[in-house]
N, C-alpha and C positions, 0 to 999 in steps of 0.2 A: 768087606774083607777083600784085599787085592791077591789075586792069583800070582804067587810067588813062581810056580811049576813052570808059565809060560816062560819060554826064554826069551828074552829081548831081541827085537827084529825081528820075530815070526811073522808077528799081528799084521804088519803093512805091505806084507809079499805081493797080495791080492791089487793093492792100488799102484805097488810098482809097478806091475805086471803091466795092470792098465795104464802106467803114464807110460812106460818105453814103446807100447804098444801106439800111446795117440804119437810119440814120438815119432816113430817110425811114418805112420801118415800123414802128419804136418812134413816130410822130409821128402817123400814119396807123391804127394797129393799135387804140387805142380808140374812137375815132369809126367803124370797122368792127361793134366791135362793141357801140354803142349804139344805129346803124343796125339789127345783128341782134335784139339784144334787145326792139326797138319793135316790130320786122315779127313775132317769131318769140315774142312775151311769154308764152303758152303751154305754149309747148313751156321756154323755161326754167324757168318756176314748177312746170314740173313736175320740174324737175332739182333747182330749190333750194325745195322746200316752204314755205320759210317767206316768199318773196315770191309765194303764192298770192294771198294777197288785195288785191295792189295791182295799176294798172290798167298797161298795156305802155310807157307813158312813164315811169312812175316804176320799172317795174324795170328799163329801159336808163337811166335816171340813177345807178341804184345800179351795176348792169353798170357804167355808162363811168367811175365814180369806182373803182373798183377796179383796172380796167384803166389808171386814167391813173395811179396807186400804183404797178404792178407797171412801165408802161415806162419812168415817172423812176425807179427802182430800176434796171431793165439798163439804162438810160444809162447813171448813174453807176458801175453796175460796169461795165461795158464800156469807157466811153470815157475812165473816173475823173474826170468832173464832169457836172455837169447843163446843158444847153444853156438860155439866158436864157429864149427865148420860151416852149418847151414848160413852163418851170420856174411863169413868171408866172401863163400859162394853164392850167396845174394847181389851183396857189391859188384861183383864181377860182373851177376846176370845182370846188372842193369846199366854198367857200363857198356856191354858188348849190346846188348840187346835195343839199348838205348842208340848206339852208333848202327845196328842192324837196321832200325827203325829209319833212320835221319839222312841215313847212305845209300839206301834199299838194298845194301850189298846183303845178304845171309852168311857170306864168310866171317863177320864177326862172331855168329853166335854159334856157328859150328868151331869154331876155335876155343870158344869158349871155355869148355871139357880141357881141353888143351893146357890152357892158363893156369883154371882153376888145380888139376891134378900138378903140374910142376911146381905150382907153388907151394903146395900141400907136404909133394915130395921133397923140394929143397927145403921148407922150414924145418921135419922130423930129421934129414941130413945133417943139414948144418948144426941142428942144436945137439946131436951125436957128437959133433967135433967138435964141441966147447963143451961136453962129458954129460949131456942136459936130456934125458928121455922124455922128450916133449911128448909123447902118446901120455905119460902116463898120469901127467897133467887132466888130460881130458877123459879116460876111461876110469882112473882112480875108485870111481863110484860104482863101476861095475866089474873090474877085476884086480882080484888083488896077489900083485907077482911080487917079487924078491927083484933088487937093482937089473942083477946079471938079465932077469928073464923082458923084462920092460927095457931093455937095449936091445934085445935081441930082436923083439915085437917090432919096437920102432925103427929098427933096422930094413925090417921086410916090409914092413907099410909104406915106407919110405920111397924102397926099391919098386914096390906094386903101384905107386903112385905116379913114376913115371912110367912103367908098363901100358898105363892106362891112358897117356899122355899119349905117348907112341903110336897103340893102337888107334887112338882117335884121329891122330893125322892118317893113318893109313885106312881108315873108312870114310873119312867126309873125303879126301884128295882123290879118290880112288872110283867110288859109287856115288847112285845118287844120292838126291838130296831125303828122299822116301826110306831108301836104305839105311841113309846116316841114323835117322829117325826111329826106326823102327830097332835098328842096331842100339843105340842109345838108353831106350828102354826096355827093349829084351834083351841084349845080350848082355850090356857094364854089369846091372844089378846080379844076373844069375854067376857071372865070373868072380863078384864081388863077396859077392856069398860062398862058393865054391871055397876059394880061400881063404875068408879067414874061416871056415868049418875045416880046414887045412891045418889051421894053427892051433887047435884044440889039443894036441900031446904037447905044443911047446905050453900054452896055457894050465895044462895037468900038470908039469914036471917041476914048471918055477912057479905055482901057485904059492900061496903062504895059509899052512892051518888054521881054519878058523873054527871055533865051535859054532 
């Protein structure tokens, strides 16, 4: 006899929980360990001999291109596709990371942030101005607003995408290279959170009823 009583979409809350959750650490999980490889450059050249001779920025650049290979790989076997942004910001990393590598300059890959956030913010821009709420493309699955509220959304993501743009020229041009670093991973994420936990009344007001 099938239980009629449960509502549909209860039952798999649990597994979504757990996949936005592995989401999150596939997303999170190389920028961990580009953070280690800067602080701890040492100690891995002494695991992988053959990045002895280079300085601890450029082997947490080789570190974080590896690592950002292996989690668009368990994305797409896990969740059988590649999520847009981490996908975008992959390419990037391996372009700049690639010319960090080949140049020995590090200004490619502190620029990096740079790229990746302008590009992010002019594509939710521009697709504003051809009437196209590009956010809502990609969040669809985890919120569900009314037109007016997913323009507004993509409006400010938009706007926060070159904030962040901004900011990162004004930390790598400015401080070191340890600072950029540590700024990078403590401060983008906790500002990034901050805000949109910011957006939770605009996400209350234009949400759409659902039982």
């Amino acid at each position: 006899m099938s239980n009629s009583n449960i509502p549909t979409g209860q039952t798999p809350e649990p597994k979504a929980e757990q996949g936005q959750l592995m989401k999150l650490v596939l997303e999170l999980g190389p920028l961990a360990v580009f953070f280690f490889a800067n602080a701890k450059g040492d100690l891995v050249a002494s695991w992988l001999p053959f990045l002895s001779d280079m300085e601890p920025i450029f082997i947490a650049t080789a570190c974080f291109m590896v690592a950002t290979i292996l989690s668009l790989a368990v994305s797409r076997i896990k969740f059988g596709k590649l999520p847009i942004m981490p996908m975008i910001s992959g390419v990037v990393v391996f372009i700049f990371g690639g010319l960090t590598l080949y140049l020995q300059d590090d200004t490619f890959i502190k620029m990096k942030p740079t790229i990746v956030n302008l590009l992010f913010g002019s594509i939710l821009l521009v697709g504003l101005l051809f009437g196209k709420s590009l956010l809502g493309y990609v969040f669809d699955s985890v919120f569900q607003l009314n037109a007016e509220g997913w323009r507004i959304l993509t409006f400010r993501w938009g706007v926060f995408f070159f904030f962040l743009a901004i900011v990162n020229e004004v930390v790598w041009r400015n401080f070191s290279t340890d600072m950029w670093v540590n700024f990078k991973v403590f401060g983008v994420m906790p500002i990034t959170m901050i805000f949109g936990m910011l957006q939770m009344p605009l996400l209350t007001k234009h949400g759409l009823e659902q039982d």
